[in-house]
C-alpha positions in Angstrom: 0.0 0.0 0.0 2.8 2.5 0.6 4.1 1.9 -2.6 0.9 2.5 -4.5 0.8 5.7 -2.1 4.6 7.0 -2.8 3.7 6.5 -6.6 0.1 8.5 -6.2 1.9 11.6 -4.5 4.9 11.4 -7.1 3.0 11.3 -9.8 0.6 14.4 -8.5 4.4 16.1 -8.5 5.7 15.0 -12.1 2.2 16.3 -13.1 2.9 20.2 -11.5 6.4 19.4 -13.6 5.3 18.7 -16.7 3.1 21.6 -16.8 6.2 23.4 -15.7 7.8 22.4 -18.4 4.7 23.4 -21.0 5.1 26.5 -19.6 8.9 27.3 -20.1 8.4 26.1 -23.5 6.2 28.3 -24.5 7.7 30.8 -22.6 10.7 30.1 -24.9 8.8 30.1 -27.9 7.4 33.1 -27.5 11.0 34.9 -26.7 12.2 33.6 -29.7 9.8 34.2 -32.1 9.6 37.8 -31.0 13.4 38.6 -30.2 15.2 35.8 -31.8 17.7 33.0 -31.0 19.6 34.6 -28.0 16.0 35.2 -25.9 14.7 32.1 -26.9 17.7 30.1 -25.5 17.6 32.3 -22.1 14.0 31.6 -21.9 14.6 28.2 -21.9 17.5 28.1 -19.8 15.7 30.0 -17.1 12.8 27.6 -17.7 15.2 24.3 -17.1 16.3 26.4 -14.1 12.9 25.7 -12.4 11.8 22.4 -13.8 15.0 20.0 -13.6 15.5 21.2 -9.8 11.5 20.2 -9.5 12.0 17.3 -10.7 14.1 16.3 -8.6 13.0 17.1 -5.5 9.3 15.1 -6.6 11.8 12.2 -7.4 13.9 12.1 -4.0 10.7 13.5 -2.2 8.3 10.7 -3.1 10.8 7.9 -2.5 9.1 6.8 0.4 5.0 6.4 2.3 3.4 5.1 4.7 3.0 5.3 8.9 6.0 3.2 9.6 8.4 4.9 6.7 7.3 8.0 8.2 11.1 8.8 9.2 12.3 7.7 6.0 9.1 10.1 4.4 10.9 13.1 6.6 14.3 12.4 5.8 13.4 12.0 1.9 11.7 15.8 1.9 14.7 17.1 3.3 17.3 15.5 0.9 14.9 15.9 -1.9 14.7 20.2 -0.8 18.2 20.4 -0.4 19.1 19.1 -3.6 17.0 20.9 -5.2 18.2 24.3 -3.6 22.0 23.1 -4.7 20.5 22.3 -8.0 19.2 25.5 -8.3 22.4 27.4 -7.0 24.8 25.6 -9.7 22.2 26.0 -12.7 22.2 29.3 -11.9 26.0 29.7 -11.6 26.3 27.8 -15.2 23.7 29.8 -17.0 25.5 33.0 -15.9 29.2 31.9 -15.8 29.1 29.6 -18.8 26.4 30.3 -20.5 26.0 33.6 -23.2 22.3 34.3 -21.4 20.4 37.7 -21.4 18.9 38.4 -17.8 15.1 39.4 -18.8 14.0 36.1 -20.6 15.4 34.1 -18.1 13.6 35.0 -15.0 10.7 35.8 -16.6 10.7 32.3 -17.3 12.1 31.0 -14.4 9.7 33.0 -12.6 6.4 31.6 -15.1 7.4 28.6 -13.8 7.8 28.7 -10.4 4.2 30.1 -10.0 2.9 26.8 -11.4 3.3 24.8 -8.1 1.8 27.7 -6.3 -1.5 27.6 -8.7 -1.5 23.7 -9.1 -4.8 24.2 -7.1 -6.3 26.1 -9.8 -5.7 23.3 -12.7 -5.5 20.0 -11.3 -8.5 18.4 -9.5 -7.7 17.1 -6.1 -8.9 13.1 -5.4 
């Protein structure tokens, strides 16, 4: 039963992801076919900013339910947040340090997608 129950709550979380992702890629799409190549690629790179730290964090966070994995349930959340905050901090570093990114496209689309978690109420029915 814990199984089916860690695979239920991860999948909820891949769901918030993948519209994550929709969202970057459009977000990307629309940078590029109004500014070009450069505004595009920061789009997207702020967009993988968000989602591939996300991801992630539902994978580690999920890894474990149940009453008597409760401990594990805890200790998962915390590994899964604290990768994805190092995630986050090193994606960042590369897309400014390594990467030829322009600042506005990518937090506007970092930022588009990290209001998605925040609305997930809004689009996804809860069972």
């Amino acid at each position: 039963m814990s199984k089916v129950l860690a695979r239920r709550g991860r999948w909820s979380a891949y769901r918030i992801v993948l519209l994550q992702a929709a969202i970057a890629g459009g977000t990307s799409i629309f940078f590029f076919a109004l500014w070009g190549a450069q505004y595009g690629f920061s789009a997207l790179a702020g967009g993988l900013i968000a989602v591939l730290p996300n991801f992630v964090f539902a994978t580690l966070a999920f890894s474990h339910a149940g009453a008597r994995a409760s401990r594990k349930v805890v200790w998962s959340f915390f590994l899964g947040e604290a990768v994805k905050l190092l995630l986050t901090i090193v994606l960042f570093a590369c897309a400014f340090g390594l990467l030829n990114t322009s600042f506005m496209p990518l937090f506007i689309s970092y930022l588009l997608a990290l209001l998605i978690p925040w609305t997930a109420p809004l689009y996804f029915k809860q069972n």
